[in-house]
TIDRENBA-425609 format. One record per residue (C-alpha): residue number from 0; chain; x, y, z. Coordinates in Angstrom, 3 decimals, padded with zeros to 6 digits. Each point is the difference from the previous one (the first is absolute). Layout:
<atoms>
ATOM_NUM_A_X_Y_Z
...
</atoms>
This chain:
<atoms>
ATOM_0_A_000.000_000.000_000.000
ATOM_1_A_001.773_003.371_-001.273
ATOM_2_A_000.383_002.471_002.797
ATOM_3_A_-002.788_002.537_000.445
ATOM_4_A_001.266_003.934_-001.116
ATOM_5_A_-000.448_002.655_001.575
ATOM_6_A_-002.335_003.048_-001.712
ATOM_7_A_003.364_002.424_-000.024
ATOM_8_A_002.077_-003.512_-001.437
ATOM_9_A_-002.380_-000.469_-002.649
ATOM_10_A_000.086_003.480_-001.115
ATOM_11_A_003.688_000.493_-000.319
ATOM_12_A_-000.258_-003.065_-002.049
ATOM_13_A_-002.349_001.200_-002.389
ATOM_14_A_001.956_003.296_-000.088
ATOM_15_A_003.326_-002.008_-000.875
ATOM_16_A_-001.579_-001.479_-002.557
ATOM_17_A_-001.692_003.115_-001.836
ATOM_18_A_003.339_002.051_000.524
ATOM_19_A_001.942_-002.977_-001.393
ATOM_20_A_-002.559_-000.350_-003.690
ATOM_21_A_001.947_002.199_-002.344
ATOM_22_A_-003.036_000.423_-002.188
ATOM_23_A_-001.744_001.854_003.367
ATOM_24_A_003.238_002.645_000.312
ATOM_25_A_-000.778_001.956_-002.882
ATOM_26_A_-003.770_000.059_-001.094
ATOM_27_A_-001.966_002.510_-001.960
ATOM_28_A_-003.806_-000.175_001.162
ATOM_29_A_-002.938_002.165_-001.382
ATOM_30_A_-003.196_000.642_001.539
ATOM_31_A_-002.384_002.401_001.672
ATOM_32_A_001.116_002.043_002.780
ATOM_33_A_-001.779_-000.482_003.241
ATOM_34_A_-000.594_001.136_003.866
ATOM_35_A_002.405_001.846_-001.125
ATOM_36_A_001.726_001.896_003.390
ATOM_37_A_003.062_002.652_-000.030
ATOM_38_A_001.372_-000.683_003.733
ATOM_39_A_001.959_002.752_001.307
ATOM_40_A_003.071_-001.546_000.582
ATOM_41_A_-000.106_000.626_-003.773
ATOM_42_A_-000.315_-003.752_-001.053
ATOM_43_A_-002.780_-001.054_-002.307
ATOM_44_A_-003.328_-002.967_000.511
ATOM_45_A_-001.917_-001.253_-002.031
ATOM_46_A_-001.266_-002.967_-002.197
ATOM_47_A_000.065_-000.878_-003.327
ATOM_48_A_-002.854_-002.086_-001.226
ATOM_49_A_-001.456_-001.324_-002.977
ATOM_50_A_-003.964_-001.780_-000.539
ATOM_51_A_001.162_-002.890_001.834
ATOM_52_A_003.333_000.849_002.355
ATOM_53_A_001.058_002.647_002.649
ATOM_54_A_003.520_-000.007_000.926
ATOM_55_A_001.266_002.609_002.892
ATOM_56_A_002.739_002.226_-000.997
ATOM_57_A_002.479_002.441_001.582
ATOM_58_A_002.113_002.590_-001.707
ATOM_59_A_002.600_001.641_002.783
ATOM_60_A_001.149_003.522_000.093
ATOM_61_A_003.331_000.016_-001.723
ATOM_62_A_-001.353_-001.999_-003.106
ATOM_63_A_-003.619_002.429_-000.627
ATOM_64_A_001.801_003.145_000.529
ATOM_65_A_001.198_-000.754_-003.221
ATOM_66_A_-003.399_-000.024_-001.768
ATOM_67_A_-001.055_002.373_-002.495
ATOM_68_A_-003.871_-000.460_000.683
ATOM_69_A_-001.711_-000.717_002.853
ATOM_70_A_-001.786_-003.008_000.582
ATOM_71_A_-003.999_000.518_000.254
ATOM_72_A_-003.060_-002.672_001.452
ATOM_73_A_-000.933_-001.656_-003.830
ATOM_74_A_003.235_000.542_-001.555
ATOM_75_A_001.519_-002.653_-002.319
ATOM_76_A_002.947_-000.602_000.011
ATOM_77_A_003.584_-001.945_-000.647
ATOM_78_A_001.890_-000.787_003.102
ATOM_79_A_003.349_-001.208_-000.041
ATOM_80_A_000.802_-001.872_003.217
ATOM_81_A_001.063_-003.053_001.962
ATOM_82_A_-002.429_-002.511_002.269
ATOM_83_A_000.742_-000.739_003.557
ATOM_84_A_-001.819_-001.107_003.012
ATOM_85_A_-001.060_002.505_002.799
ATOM_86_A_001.105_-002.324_002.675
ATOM_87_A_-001.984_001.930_002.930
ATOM_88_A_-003.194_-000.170_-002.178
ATOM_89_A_000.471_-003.221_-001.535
ATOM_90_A_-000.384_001.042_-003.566
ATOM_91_A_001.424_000.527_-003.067
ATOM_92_A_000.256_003.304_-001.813
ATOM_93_A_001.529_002.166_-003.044
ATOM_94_A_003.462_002.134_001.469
ATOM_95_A_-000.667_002.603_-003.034
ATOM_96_A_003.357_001.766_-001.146
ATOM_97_A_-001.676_002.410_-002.942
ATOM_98_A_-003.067_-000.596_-001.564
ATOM_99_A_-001.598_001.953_-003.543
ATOM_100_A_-003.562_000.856_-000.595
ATOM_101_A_-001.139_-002.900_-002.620
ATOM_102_A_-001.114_001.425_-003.152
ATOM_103_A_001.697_003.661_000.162
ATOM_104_A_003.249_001.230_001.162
ATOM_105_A_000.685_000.660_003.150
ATOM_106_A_001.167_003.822_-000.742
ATOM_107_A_-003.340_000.735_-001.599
ATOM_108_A_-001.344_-001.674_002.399
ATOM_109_A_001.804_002.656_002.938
ATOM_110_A_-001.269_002.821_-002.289
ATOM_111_A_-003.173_-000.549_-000.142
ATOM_112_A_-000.674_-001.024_003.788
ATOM_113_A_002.231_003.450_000.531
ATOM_114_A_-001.603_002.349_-002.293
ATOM_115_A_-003.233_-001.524_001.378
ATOM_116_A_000.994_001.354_003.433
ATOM_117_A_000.821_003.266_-000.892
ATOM_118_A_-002.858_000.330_-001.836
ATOM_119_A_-001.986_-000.766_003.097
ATOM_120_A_002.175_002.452_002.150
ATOM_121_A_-001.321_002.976_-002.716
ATOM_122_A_003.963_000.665_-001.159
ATOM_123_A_-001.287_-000.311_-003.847
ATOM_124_A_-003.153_002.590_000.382
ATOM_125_A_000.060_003.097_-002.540
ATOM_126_A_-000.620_002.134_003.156
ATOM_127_A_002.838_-000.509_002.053
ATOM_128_A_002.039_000.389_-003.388
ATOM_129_A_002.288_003.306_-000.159
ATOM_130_A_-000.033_002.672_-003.263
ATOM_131_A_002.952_000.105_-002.184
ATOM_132_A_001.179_003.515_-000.325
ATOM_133_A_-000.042_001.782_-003.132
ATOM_134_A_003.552_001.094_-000.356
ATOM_135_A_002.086_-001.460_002.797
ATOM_136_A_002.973_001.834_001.074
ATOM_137_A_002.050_-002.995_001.260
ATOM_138_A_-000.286_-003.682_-001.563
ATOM_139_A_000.880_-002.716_002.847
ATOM_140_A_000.702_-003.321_-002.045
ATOM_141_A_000.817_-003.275_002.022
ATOM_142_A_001.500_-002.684_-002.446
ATOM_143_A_003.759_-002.018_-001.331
ATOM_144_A_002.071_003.066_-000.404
ATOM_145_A_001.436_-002.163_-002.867
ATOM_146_A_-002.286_-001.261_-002.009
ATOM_147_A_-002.450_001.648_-002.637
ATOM_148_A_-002.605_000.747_001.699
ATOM_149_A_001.639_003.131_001.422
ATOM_150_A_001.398_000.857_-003.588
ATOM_151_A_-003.155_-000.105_-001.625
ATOM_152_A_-001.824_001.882_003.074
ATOM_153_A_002.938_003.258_-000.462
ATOM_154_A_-000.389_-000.079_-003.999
ATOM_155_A_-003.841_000.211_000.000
ATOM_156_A_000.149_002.456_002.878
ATOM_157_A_002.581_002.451_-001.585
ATOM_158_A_-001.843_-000.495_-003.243
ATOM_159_A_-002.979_001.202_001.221
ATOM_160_A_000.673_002.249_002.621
ATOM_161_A_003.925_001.031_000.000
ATOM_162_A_-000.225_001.931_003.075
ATOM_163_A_-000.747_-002.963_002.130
ATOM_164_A_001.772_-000.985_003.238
ATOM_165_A_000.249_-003.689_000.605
ATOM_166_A_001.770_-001.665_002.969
ATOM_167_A_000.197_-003.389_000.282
ATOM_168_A_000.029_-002.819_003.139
ATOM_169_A_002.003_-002.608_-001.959
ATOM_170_A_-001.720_-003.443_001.508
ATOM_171_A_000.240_-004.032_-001.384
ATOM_172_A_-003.381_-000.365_-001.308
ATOM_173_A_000.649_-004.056_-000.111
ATOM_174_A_000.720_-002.573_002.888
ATOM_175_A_-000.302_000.110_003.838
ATOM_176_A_001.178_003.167_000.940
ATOM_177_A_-001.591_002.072_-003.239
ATOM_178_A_-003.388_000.486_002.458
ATOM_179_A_001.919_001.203_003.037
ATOM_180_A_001.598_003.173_-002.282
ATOM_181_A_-002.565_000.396_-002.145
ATOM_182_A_-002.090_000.730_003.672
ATOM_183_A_003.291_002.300_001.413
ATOM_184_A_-000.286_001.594_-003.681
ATOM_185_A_-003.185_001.418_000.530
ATOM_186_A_000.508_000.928_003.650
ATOM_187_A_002.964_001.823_-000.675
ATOM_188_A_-001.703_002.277_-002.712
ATOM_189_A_-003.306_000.738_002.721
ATOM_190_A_002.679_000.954_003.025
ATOM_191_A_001.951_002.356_-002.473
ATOM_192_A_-002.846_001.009_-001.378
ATOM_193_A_001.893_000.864_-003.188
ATOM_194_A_-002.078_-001.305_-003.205
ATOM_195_A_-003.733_000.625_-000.533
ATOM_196_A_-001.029_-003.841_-001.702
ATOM_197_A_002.092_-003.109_000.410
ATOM_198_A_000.580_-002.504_-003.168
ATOM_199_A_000.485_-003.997_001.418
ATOM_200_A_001.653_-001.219_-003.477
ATOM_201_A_001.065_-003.505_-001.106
ATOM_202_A_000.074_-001.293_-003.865
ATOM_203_A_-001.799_-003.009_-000.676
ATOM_204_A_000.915_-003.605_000.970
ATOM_205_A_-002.008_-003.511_001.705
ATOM_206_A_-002.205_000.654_002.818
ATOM_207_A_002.979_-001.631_002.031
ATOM_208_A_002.059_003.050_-001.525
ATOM_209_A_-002.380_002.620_001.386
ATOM_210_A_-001.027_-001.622_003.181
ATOM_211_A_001.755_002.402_002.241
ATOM_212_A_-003.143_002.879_-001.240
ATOM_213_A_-002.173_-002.466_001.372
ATOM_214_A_001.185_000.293_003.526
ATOM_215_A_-002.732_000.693_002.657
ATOM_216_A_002.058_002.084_001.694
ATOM_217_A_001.243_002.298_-003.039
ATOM_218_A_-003.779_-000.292_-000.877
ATOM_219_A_-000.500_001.929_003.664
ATOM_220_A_002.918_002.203_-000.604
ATOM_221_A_-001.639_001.533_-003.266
ATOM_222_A_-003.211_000.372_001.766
ATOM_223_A_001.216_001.477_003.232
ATOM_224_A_002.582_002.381_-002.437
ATOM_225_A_-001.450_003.933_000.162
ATOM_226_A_001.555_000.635_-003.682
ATOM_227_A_-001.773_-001.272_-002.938
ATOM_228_A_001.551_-003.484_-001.307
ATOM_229_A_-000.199_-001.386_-003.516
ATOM_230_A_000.264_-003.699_-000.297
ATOM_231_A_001.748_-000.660_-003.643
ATOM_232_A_000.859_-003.635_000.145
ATOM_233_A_000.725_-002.162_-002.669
ATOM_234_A_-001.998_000.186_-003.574
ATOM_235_A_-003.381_000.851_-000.258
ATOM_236_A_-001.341_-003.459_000.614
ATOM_237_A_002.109_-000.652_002.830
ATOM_238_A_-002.204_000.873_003.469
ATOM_239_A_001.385_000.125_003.437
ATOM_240_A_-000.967_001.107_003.844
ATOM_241_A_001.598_003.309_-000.200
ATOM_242_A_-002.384_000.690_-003.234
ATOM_243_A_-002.825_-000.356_001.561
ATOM_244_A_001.215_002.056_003.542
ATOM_245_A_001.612_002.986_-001.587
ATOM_246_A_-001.519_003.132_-000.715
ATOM_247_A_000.088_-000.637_-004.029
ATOM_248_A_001.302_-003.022_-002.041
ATOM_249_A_002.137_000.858_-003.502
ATOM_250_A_-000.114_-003.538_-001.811
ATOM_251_A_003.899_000.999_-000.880
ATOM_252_A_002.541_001.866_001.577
ATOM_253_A_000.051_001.856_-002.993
ATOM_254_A_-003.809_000.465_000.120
ATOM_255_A_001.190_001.208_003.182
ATOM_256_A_001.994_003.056_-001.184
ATOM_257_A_-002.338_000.709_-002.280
ATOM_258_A_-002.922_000.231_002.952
ATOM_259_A_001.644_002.157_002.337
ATOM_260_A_001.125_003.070_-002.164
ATOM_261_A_-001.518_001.569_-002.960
ATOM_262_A_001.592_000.912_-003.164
ATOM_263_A_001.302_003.527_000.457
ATOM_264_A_-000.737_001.200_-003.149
ATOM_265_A_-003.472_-001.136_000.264
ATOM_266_A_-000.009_002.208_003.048
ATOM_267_A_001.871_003.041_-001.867
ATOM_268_A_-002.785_-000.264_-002.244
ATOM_269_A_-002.604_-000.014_002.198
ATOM_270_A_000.957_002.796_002.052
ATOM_271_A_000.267_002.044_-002.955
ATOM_272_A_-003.486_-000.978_-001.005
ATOM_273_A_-001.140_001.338_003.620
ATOM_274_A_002.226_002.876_-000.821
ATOM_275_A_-002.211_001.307_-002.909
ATOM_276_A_-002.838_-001.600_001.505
ATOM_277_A_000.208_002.877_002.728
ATOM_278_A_001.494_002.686_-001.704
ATOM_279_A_-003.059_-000.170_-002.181
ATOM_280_A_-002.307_000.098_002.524
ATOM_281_A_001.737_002.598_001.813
ATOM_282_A_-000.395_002.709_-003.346
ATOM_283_A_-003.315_-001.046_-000.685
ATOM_284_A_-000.757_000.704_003.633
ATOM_285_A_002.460_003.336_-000.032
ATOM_286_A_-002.161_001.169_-003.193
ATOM_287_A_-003.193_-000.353_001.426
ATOM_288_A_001.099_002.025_003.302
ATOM_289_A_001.314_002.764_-002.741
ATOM_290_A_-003.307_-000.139_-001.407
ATOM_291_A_-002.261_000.506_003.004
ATOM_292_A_002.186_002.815_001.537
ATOM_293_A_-000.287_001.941_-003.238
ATOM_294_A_-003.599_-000.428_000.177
ATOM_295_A_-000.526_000.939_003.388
ATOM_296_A_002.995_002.817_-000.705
ATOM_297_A_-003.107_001.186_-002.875
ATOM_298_A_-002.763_-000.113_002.628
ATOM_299_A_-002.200_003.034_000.879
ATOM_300_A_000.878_-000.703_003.545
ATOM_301_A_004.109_000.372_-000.615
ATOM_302_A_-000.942_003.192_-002.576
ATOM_303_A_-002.392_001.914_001.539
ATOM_304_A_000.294_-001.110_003.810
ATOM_305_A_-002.096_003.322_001.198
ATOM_306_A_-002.832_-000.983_-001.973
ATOM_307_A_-001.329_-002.961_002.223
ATOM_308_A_001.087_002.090_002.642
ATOM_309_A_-002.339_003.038_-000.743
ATOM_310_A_-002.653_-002.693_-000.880
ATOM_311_A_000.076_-000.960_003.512
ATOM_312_A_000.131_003.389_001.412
ATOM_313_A_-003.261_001.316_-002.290
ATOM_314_A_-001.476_-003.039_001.401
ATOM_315_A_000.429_000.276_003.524
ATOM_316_A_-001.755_003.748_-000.720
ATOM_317_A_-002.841_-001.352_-001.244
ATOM_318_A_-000.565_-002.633_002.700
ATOM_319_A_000.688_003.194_002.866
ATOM_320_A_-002.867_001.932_-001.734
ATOM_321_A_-001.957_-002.852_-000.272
ATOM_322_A_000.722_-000.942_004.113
ATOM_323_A_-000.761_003.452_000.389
ATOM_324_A_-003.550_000.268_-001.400
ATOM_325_A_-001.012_-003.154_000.620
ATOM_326_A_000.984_001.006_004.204
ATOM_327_A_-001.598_003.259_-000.476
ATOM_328_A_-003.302_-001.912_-001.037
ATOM_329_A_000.019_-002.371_002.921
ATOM_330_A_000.921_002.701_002.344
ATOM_331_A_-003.620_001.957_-001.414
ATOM_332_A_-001.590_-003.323_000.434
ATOM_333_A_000.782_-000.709_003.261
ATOM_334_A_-000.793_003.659_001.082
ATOM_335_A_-003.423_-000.129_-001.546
ATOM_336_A_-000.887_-003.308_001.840
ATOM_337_A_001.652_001.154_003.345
ATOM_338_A_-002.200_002.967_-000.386
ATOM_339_A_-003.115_-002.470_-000.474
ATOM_340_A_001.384_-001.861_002.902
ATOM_341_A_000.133_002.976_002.157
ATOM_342_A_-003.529_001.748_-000.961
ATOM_343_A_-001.186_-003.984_000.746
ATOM_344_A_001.670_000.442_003.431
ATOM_345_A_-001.368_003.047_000.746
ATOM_346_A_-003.441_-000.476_-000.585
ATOM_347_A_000.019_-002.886_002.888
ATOM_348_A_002.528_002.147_002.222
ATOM_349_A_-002.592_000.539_003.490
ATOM_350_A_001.338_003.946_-000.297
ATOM_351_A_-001.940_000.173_-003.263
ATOM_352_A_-003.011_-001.288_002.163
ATOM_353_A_000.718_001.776_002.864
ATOM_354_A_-000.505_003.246_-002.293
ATOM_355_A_-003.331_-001.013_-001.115
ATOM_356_A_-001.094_000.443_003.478
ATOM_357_A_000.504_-002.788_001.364
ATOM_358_A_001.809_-000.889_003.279
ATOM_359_A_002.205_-002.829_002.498
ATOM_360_A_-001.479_000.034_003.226
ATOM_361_A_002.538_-001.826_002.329
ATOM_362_A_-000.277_-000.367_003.943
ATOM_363_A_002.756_001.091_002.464
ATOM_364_A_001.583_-002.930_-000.238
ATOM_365_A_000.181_000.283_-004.027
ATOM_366_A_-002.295_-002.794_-000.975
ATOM_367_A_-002.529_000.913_-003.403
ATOM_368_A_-003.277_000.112_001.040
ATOM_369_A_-002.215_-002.036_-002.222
ATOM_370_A_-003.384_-000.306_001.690
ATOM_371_A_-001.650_002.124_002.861
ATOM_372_A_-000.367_-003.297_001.544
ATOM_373_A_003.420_000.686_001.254
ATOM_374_A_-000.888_003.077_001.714
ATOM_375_A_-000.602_000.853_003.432
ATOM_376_A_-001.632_003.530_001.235
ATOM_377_A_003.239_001.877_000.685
ATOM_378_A_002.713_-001.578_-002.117
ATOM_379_A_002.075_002.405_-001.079
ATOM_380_A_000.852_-000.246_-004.021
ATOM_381_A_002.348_001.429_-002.074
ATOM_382_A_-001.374_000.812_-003.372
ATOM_383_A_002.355_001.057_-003.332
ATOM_384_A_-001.516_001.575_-003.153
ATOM_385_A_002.044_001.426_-002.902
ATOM_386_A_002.053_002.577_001.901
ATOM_387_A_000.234_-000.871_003.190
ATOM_388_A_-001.158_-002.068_003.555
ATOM_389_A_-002.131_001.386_002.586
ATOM_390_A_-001.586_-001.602_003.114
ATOM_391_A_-003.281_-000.794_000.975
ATOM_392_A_-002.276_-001.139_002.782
ATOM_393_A_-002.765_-002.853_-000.584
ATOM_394_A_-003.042_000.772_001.819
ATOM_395_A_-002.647_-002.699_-001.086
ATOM_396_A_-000.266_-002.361_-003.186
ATOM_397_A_-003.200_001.445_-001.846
</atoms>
């Protein structure tokens, strides 16, 4: 009877003899990513499965920093690995080293999960976008200070606009480092604050060629930068990050010189058109300002100033005789009905009555006797006709 095993026995077992299959060292395995989970220590889990199989996988730090994309939940994809045995789980799994999305690159597959994320952060939005100034006074151009880019960018530019100042931020614009001084490139220009629009230039090449202008962080940089930025990158079918970020895209560097200055004699020629434009305007506007001062210089008014003058005066005569006679006529007006008034007055006045022999008896005390019922025998009374008072005794009412 073979000697029972333990559980950790068995398992180094079965691990010895998975490490030891050469076939299992090196396998490439496709499938469909899932539970996918970014730990963060950094390392990678997830599993790969197809209709009928799940196998677990793990992809460590060191070996996905290298990846160009990043893996998503549903992804397919080619992974490139070796199997082993997770002894403290007891299974088997996939040690990824570098996998590939299956069916597309894995660059174009890193720039369109990237450009997908700035999109969503609002860096490609028309509004956020900066103007390019008409006639810049300083050119900042990042690029290879010896390639021809930066040839053909100084011929079109002095071509079209000889008075131009250009300084250039000479930059790789290929490999590892390119994205690092392509970023210090356009930092240096907004702390000197010495150019008015920045040019990112490359010639054309393979998307692995112009990789370094789809950097997230140069994408950032171009966004965050306070001076305009033209992205001319490769030829005009070529698109990258920085494209889509900067303020305009030229499909050429050359496009690119031709964007950012006029042609000065397109510019001579146009001033001069404004030139006559407003001299014109000024003499036809000079001519009819000569025009109306010579007619009002013809007026009556300028001629014969008195005239209006007298007008006024003979008018103001007329309107004092005319206050005059009409106040004369209200004065006799009012006179005749005061006088009506008055007679009105008179005639109820108690001295006109008193003269028609009539009289106020009052009593001592000054009240108007009304009735003899008021009267006693030898009240005294105090009676007042028309020209005078006198006193008087009552005896007896008859």
């Amino acid at each position: 009877m073979n000697k029972a095993m333990t559980v950790t026995e068995l398992t180094i077992y079965i691990k010895r003899l998975v490490d030891s299959d050469m076939l299992l060292s090196d396998v490439l395995v496709t499938g469909e990513i899932s539970n996918f989970k970014a730990h963060t220590s950094g390392h990678m889990y997830f599993s790969l499965k197809d209709k009928d199989s799940v196998i677990k996988c793990v992809m460590f730090r060191s070996q996905n920093s290298r990846l160009k994309f990043r893996p998503e939940e549903g992804m397919r994809i080619i992974a490139r690995g070796y199997i082993s045995v997770y002894a403290q789980g007891g299974t088997y799994q996939l040690y990824v080293d570098d996998m590939q999305p299956d069916g597309t690159g894995a660059l174009y597959m890193a720039f369109e999960q990237l450009k997908k994320k700035l999109e969503a952060m609002g860096l490609f939005d028309a509004a956020r976008k900066k103007p390019i100034p008409l006639l810049p006074r300083a050119i900042g151009i990042i690029t290879s200070p010896t390639g021809a880019v930066i040839r053909d960018i100084t011929n079109i530019l002095n071509r079209r606009y000889p008075n131009n100042r250009v300084i250039l931020y000479p930059s790789a614009v290929q490999g590892t480092e390119a994205p690092a001084q392509l970023i210090n490139g356009i930092k240096c220009f907004n702390s000197l604050k010495n150019v008015d629009v920045i040019i990112l230039a490359r010639g054309g090449g393979s998307l692995e060629d112009l990789w370094a202008f789809n950097d997230e962080r140069l994408a950032l940089a171009i966004a965050e930068s306070e001076i305009p930025v033209i992205s001319a990158v490769g030829h005009e079918t070529d698109f990258s990050i920085s494209d889509f970020v900067a303020d305009l895209r030229a499909p050429t560097p050359s496009a690119a010189a031709e964007l950012v200055v006029p042609e000065k004699h397109i510019l001579t020629d146009r001033l001069e058109i404004y030139k006559k434009r407003l001299t014109g305007s000024l003499l036809q506007r000079l001519k009819k300002e000569r025009e109306r001062i010579h007619k009002i210089s013809r007026s009556k008014s300028l001629i014969r100033p008195m005239d209006s003058i007298n007008q006024k005066r003979q008018m103001i005569d007329s309107l004092e005789r005319s206050l005059g006679l009409h106040g004369k006529a209200r004065v006799e007006r009012l006179r005749a009905a005061l006088g009506i008034a008055a007679g009105k007055l008179n005639a109820l006045s108690p001295l006109t009555v008193l003269s028609r022999g009539y009289g106020v008896i009052k009593k001592e005390d000054g009240t108007i006797v009304r009735s003899v019922k008021g009267l006693e025998p030898g009240d005294r009374l105090v009676i007042r006709v028309a020209d005078g008072e006198f006193s008087a005794l009552h005896e007896k009412t008859l």
